[in-house]
MMTF fields as JSON, N, C-alpha, C and O atoms, coordinates in Angstrom:
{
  "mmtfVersion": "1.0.0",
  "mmtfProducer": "UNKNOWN",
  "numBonds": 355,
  "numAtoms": 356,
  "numGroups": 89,
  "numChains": 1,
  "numModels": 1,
  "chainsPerModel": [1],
  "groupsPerChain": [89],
  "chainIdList": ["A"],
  "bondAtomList": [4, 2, 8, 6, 12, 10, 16, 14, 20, 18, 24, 22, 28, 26, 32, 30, 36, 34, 40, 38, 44, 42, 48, 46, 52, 50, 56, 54, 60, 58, 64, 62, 68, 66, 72, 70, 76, 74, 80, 78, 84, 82, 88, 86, 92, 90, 96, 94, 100, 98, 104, 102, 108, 106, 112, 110, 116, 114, 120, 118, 124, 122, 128, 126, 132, 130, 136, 134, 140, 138, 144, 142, 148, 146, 152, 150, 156, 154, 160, 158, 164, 162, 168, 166, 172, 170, 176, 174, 180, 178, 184, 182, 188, 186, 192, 190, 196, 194, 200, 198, 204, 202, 208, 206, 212, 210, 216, 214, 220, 218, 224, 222, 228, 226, 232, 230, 236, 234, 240, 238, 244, 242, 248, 246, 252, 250, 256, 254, 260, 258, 264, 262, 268, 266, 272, 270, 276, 274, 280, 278, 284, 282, 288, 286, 292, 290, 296, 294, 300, 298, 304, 302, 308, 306, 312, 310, 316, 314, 320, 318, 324, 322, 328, 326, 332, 330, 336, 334, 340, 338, 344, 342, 348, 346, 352, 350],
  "bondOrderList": [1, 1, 1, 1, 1, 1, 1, 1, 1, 1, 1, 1, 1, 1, 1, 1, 1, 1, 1, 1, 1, 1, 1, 1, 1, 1, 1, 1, 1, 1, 1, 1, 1, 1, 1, 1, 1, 1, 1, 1, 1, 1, 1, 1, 1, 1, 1, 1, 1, 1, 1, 1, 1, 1, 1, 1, 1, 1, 1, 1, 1, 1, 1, 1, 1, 1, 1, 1, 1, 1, 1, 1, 1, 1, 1, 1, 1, 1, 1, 1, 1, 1, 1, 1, 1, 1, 1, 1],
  "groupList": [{"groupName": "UNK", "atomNameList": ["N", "CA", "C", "O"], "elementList": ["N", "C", "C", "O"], "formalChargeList": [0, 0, 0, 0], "bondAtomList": [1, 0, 2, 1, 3, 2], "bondOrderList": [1, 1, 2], "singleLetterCode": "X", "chemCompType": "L-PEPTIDE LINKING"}],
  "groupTypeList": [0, 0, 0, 0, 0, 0, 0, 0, 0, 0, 0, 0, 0, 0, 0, 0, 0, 0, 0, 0, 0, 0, 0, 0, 0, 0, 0, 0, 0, 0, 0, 0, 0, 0, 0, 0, 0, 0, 0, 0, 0, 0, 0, 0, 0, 0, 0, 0, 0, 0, 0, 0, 0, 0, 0, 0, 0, 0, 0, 0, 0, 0, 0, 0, 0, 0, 0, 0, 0, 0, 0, 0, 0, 0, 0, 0, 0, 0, 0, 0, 0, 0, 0, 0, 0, 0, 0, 0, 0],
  "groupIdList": [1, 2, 3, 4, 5, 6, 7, 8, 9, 10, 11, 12, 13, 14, 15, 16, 17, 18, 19, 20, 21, 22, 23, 24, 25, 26, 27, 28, 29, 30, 31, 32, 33, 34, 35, 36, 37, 38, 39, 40, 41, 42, 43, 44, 45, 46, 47, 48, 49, 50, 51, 52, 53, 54, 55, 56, 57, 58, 59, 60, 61, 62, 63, 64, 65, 66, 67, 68, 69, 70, 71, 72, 73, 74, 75, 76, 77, 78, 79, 80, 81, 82, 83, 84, 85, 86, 87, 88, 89],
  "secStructList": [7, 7, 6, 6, 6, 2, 2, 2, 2, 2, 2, 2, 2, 2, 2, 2, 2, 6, 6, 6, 7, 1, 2, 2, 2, 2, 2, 6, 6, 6, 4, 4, 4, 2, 2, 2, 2, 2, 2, 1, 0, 0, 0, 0, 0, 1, 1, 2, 2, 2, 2, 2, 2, 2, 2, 2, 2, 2, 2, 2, 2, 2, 1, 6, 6, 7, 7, 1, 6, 6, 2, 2, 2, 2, 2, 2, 2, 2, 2, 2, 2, 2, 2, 2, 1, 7, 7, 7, 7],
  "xCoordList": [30.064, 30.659, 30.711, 29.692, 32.015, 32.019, 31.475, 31.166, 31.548, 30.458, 31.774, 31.617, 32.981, 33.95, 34.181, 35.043, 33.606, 33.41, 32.49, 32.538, 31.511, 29.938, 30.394, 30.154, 31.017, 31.283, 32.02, 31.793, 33.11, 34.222, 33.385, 33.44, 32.603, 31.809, 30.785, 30.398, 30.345, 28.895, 29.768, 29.396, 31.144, 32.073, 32.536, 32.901, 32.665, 32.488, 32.146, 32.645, 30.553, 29.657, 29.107, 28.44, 29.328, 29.066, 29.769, 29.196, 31.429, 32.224, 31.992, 32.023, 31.818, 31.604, 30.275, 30.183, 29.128, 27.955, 27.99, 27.328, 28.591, 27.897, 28.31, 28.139, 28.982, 28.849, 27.767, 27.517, 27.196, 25.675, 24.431, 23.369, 24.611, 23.573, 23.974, 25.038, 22.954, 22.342, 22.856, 23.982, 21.784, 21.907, 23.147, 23.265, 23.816, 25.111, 26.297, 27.411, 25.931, 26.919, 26.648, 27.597, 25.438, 24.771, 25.451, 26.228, 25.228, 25.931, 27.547, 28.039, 28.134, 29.213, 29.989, 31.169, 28.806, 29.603, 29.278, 29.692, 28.089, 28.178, 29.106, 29.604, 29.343, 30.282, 31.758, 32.686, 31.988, 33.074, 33.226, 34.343, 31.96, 31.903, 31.771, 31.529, 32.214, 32.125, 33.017, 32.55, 34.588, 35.025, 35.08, 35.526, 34.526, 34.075, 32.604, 32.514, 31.824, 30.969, 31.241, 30.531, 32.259, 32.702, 33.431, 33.412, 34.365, 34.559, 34.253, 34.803, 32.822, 32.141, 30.486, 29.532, 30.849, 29.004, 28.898, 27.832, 30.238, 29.724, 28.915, 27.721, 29.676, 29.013, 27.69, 26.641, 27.684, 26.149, 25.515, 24.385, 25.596, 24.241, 24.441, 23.444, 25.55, 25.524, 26.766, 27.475, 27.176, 28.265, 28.675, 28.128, 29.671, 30.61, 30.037, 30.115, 29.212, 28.351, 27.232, 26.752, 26.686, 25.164, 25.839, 25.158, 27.043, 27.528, 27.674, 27.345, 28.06, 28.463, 27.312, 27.135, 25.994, 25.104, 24.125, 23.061, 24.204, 23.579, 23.56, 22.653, 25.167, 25.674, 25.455, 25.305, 25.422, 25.103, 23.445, 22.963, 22.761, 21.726, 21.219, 20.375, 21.965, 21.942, 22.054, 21.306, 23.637, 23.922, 22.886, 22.695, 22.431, 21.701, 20.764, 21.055, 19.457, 18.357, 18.872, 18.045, 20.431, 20.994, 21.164, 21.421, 21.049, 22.177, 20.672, 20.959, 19.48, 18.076, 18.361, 18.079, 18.978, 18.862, 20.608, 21.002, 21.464, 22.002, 21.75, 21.5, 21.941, 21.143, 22.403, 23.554, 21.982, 22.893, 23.237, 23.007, 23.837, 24.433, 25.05, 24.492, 26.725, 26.837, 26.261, 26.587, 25.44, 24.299, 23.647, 23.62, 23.088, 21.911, 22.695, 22.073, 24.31, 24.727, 25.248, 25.177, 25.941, 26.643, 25.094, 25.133, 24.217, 22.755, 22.271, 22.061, 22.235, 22.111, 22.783, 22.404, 24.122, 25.537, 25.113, 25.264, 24.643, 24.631, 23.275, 22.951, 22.266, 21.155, 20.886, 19.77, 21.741, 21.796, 22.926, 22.703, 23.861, 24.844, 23.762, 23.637, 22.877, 22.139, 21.372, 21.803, 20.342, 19.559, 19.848, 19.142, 21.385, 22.041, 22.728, 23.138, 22.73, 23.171, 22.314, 22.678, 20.907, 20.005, 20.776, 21.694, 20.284, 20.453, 19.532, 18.522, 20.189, 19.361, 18.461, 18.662, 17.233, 16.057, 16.179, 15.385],
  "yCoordList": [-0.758, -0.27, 1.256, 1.902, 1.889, 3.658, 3.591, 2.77, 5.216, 5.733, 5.868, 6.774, 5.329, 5.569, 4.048, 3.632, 3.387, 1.913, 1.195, 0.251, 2.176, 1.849, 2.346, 1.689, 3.46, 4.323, 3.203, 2.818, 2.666, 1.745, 0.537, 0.126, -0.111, -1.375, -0.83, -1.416, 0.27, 0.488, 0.885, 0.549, 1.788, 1.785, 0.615, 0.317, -0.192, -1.599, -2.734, -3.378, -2.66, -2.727, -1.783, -2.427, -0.748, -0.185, -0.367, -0.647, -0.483, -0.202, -1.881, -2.016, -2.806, -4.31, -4.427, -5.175, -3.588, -3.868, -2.56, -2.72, -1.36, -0.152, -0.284, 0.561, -1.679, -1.344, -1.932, -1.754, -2.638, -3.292, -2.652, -2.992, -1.733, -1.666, 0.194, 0.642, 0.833, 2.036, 2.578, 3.06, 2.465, 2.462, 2.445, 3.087, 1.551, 1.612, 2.246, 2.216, 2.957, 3.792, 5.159, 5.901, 5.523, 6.584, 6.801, 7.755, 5.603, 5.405, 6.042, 7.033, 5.067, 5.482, 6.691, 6.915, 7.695, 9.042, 10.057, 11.215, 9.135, 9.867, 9.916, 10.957, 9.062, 8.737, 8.915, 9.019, 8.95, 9.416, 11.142, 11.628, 12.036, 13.136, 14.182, 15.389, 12.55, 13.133, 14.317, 14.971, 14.429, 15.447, 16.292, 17.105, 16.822, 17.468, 18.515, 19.74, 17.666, 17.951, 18.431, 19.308, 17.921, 18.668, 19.855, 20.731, 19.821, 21.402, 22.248, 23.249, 22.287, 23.268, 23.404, 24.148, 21.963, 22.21, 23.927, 24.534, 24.623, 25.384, 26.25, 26.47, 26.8, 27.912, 27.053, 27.694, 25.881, 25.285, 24.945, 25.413, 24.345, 23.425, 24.306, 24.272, 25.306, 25.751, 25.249, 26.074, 23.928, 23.385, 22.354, 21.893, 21.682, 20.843, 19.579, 18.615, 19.668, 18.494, 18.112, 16.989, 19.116, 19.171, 18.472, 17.677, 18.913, 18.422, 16.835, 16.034, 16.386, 14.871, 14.341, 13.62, 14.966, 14.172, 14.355, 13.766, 14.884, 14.839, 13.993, 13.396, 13.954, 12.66, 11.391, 10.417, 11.328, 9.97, 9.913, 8.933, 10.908, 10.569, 9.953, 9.079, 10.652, 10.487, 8.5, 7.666, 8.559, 7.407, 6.187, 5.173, 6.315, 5.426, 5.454, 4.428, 6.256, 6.284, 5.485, 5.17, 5.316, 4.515, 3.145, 2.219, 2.989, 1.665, 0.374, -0.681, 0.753, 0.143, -1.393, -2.257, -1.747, -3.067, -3.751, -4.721, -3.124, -4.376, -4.3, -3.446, -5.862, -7.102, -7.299, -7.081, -7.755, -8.849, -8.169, -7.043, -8.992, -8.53, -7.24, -6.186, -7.289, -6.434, -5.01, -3.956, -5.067, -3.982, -3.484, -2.26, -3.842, -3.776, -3.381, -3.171, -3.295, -2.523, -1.038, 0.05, -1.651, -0.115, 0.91, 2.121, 0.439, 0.878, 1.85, 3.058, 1.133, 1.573, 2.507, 3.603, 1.907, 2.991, 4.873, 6.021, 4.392, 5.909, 5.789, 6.023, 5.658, 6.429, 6.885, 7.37, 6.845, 6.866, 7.902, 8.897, 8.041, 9.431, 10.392, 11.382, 10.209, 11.526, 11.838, 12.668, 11.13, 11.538, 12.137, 12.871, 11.532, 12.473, 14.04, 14.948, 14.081, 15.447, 15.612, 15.463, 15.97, 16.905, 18.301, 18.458, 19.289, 20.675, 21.147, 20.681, 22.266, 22.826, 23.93, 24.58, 24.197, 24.902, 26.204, 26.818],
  "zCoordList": [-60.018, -61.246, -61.177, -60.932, -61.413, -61.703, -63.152, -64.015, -62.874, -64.319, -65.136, -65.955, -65.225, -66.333, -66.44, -67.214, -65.855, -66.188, -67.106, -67.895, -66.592, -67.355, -68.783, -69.796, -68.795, -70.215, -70.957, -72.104, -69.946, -71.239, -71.537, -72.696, -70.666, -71.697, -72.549, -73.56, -72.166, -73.122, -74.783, -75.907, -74.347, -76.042, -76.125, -77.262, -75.322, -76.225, -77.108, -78.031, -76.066, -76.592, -78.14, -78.95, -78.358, -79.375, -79.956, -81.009, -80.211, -81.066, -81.745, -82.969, -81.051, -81.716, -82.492, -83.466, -81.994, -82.842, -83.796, -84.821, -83.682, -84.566, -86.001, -86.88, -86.141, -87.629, -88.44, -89.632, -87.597, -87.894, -87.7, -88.22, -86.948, -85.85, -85.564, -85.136, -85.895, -86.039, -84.875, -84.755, -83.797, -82.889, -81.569, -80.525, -82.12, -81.561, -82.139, -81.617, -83.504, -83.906, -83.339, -83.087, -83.129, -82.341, -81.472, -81.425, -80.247, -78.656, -78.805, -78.266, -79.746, -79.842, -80.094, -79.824, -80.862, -81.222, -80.224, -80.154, -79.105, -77.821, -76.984, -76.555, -76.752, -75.648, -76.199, -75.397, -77.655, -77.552, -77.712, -77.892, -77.624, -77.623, -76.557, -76.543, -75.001, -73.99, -73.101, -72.169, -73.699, -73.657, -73.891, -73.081, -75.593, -75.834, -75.206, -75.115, -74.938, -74.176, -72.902, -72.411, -72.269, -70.879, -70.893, -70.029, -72.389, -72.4, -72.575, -72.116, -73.619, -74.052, -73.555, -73.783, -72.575, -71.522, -71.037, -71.14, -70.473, -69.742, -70.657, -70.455, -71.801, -72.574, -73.362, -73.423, -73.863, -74.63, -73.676, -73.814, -72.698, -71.433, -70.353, -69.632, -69.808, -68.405, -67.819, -67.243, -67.876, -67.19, -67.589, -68.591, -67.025, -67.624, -67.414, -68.175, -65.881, -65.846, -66.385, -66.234, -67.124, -67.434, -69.216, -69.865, -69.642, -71.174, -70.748, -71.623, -69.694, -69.242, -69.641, -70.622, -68.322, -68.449, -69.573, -69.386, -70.454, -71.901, -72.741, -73.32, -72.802, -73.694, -73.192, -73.93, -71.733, -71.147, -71.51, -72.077, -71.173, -71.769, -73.115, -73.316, -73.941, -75.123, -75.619, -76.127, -75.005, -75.261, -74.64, -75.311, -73.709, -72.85, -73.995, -74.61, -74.862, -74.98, -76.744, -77.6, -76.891, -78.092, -77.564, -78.333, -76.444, -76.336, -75.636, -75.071, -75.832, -75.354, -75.693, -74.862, -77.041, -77.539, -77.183, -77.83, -76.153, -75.324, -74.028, -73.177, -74.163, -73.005, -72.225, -72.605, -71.05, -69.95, -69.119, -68.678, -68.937, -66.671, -67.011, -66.706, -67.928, -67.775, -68.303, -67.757, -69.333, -69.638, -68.777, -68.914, -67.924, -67.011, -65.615, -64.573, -65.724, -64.809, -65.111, -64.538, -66.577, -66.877, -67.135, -66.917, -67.461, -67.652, -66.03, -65.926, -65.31, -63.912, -63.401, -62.988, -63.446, -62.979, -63.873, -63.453, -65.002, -65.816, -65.365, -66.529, -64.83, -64.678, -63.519, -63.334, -62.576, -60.963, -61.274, -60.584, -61.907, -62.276, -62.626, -61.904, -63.751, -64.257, -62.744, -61.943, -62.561, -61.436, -60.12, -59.429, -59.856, -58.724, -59.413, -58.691, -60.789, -60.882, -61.759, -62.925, -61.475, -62.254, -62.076, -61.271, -62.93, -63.0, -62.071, -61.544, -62.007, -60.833, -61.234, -62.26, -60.239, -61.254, -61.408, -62.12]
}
């Protein structure tokens, strides 16, 4: 799975539960705040990647309560993106 794959089921996933569910309205105003975040990472976080992986962070630490295959990949796919682009020290 690409990480713009993982992004479109996890707004899936949110956009079907966030009107119930806290949590997934959270996810959702991450991930759809991810362009935003890439344009204005450089001047708020440093860079355009460091705004990406924020929001992915973000969204991931919203999206804990969905389950299943495909969760547990788009889950993976974004945590193997952050960890290969930590910031640098």
């Amino acid at each position: 799975m690409t990480l713009n794959e993982a992004i479109k089921v996890m707004k899936g996933w949110a956009r079907e539960k966030a009107p119930k569910n806290t949590l997934a309205a959270n996810c959702l105003t991450y991930l759809e705040a991810i362009p935003k975040a890439i344009d204005f990472g450089p001047e708020l976080v440093g860079s355009a990647f460091e705004g990406l992986r924020t929001q992915l962070m973000y969204a991931l630490s919203n999206a804990q309560g969905w389950r299943g295959d495909e969760a547990r990949a788009a889950k993976k796919t974004m945590k193997v993106w952050i960890e290969k682009n930590q910031p640098l020290p």
